[in-house]
C-alpha positions in Angstrom: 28.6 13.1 93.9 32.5 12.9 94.6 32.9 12.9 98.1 35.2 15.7 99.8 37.7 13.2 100.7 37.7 11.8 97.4 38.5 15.4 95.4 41.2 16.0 98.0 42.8 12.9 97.1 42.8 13.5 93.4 45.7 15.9 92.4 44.9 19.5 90.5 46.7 17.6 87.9 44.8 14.4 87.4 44.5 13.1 83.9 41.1 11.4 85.7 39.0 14.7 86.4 38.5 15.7 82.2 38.6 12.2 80.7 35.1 10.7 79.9 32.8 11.7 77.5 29.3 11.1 76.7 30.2 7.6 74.3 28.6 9.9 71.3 30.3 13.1 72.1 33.1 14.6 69.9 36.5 13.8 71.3 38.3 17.9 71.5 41.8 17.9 70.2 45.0 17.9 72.0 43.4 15.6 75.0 43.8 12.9 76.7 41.0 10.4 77.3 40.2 6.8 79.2 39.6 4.5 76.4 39.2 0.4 76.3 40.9 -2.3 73.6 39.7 -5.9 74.2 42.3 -8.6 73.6 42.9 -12.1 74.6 45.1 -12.9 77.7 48.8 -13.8 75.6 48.4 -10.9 73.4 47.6 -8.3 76.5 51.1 -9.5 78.3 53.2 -8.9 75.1 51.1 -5.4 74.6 52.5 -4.6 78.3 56.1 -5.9 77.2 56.3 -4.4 73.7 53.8 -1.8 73.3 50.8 -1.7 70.4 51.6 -2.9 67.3 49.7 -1.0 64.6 47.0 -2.7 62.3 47.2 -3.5 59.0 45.7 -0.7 56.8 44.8 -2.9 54.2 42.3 -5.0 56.2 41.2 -2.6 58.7 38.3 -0.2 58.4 40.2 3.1 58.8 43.7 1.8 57.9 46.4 1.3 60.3 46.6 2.3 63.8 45.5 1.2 67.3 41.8 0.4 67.2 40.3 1.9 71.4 37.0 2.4 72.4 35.2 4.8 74.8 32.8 1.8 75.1 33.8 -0.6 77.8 31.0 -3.1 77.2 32.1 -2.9 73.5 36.0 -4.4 74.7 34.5 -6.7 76.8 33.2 -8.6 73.4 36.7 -8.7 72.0 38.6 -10.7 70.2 35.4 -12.8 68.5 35.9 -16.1 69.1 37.8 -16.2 72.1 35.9 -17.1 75.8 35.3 -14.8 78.4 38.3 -16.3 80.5 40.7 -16.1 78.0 40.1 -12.0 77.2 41.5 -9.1 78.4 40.7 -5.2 78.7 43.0 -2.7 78.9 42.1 -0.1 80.0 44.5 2.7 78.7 44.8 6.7 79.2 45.0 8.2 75.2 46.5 11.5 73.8 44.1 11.7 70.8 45.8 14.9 69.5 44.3 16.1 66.1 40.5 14.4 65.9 38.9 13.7 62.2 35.7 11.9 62.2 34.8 9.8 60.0 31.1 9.1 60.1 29.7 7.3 56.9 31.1 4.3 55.1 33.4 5.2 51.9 34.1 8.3 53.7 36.8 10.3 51.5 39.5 10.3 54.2 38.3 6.9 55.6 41.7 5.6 55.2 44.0 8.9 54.5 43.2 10.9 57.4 46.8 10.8 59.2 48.7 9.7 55.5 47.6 12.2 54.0 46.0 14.8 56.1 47.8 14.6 59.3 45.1 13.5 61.8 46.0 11.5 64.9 42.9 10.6 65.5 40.4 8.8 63.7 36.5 8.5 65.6 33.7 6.9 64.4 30.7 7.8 66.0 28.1 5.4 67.0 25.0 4.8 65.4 26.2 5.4 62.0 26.4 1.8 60.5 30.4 1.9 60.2 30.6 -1.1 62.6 29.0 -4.1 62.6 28.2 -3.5 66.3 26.9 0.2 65.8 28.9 1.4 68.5 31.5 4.2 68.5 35.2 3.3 67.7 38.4 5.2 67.4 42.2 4.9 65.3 44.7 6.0 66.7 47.9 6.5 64.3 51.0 6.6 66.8 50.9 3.7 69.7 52.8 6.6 71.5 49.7 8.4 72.5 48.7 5.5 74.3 49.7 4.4 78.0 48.4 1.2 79.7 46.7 1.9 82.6 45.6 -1.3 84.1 44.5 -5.3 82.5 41.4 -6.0 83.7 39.7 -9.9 83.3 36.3 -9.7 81.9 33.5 -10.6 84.6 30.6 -9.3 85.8 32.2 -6.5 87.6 34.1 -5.4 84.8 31.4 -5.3 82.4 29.0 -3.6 85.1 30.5 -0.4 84.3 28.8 -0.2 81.2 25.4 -1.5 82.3 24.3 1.0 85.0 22.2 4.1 84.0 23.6 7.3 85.0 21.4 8.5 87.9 21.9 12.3 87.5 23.5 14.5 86.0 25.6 16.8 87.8 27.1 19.3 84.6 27.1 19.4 80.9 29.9 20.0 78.2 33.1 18.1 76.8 34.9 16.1 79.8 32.8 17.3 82.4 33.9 15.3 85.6 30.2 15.3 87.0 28.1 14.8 83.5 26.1 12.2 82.7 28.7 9.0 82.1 26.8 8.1 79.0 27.9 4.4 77.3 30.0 4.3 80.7 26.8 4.1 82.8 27.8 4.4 85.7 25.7 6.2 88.7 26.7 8.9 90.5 28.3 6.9 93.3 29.8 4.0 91.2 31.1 7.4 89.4 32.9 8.4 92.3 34.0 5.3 93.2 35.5 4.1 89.9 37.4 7.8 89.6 38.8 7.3 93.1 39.3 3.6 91.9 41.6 5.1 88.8 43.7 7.2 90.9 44.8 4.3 93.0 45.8 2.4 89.9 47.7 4.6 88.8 50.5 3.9 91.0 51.0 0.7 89.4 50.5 2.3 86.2 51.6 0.3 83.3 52.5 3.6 81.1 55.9 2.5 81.4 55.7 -0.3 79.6 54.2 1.3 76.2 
């Protein structure tokens, strides 16, 4: 559980006390979530520089956009191809606005959600054969809604947040602070660590960048 010291420290404010979900659980509309995009050390310095550059529609699974995840082990694997050294994760803060998901292959807005129907947000959830990895992924239309928060190398102790079992949990529903960390799986102290661990960051917050 969050120590005292640790709440005081977080502001009323904090985009960190509503922003992880259970990996499977249904983003809400209008906010703002910690997500993950793996990418390779060159292209993670001209991210921070430039911003995201949006996908192209015609070889990506739901069309253009941003491709995040909620799953940090997930980014860890990405790009294919590329050695451990040589990737990045960023780990960035993302205002999904209006949520569609799209949850079987050949889905009718699979590629139209935002053309078409105005969605910001894209999420496939995991576990229904969309990716090759079975995990959850998410589009986002507008590289806009997403700030960098931090670059983190892939080691050990990055990908550890994703490889510890909850030990508790401490509430239930969307974005609850003290709910089980699902794909995250973090326990209840590395829980309060890696919140407290966020809110440091963000003083050197790359939002400023993107």
């Amino acid at each position: 559980m969050l120590t005292r010291a640790c709440r005081r420290k977080m502001k009323p404010n904090s985009p960190y006390l509503d922003n992880f979900l259970y990996t499977g659980e249904h983003p809400e509309d209008q906010r703002t979530y910690v997500m993950f995009h793996g990418t390779s050390v060159e292209a993670a310095e001209l991210i921070k520089k430039n911003g995201f550059i949006l996908s192209r529609a015609d070889i990506s699974m739901l069309g253009a956009g941003v491709y995040v995840t909620r799953d940090i082990q997930k980014a860890c694997e990405y790009p294919l191809g590329v050695s451990k050294s040589k990737r990045r994760v960023l780990k960035v803060r993302v205002d999904v606005g209006k949520v569609k998901i799209i949850d079987q292959q050949d889905h009718p807005m699979q590629k139209t959600w935002h053309t078409e129907h105005g969605y910001d947000t894209a999420w496939v959830p995991p576990g229904v054969d969309m990716v090759e990895s079975n995990r959850q992924e998410n589009c986002v239309y507008d590289p806009k809604r997403i700030k960098v928060m931090e670059v983190m190398k892939v080691n050990k102790k990055t990908m550890v947040f994703g490889s510890r079992k909850p030990a508790q949990n401490f509430a239930t529903g969307p974005g609850a602070v003290f709910g089980s960390t699902g794909s995250l799986g973090l326990s209840s102290w590395s829980f309060s660590h890696f919140l407290l661990r966020f809110e440091i960051c963000s003083t050197r917050s790359f939002s400023s960048a993107v």
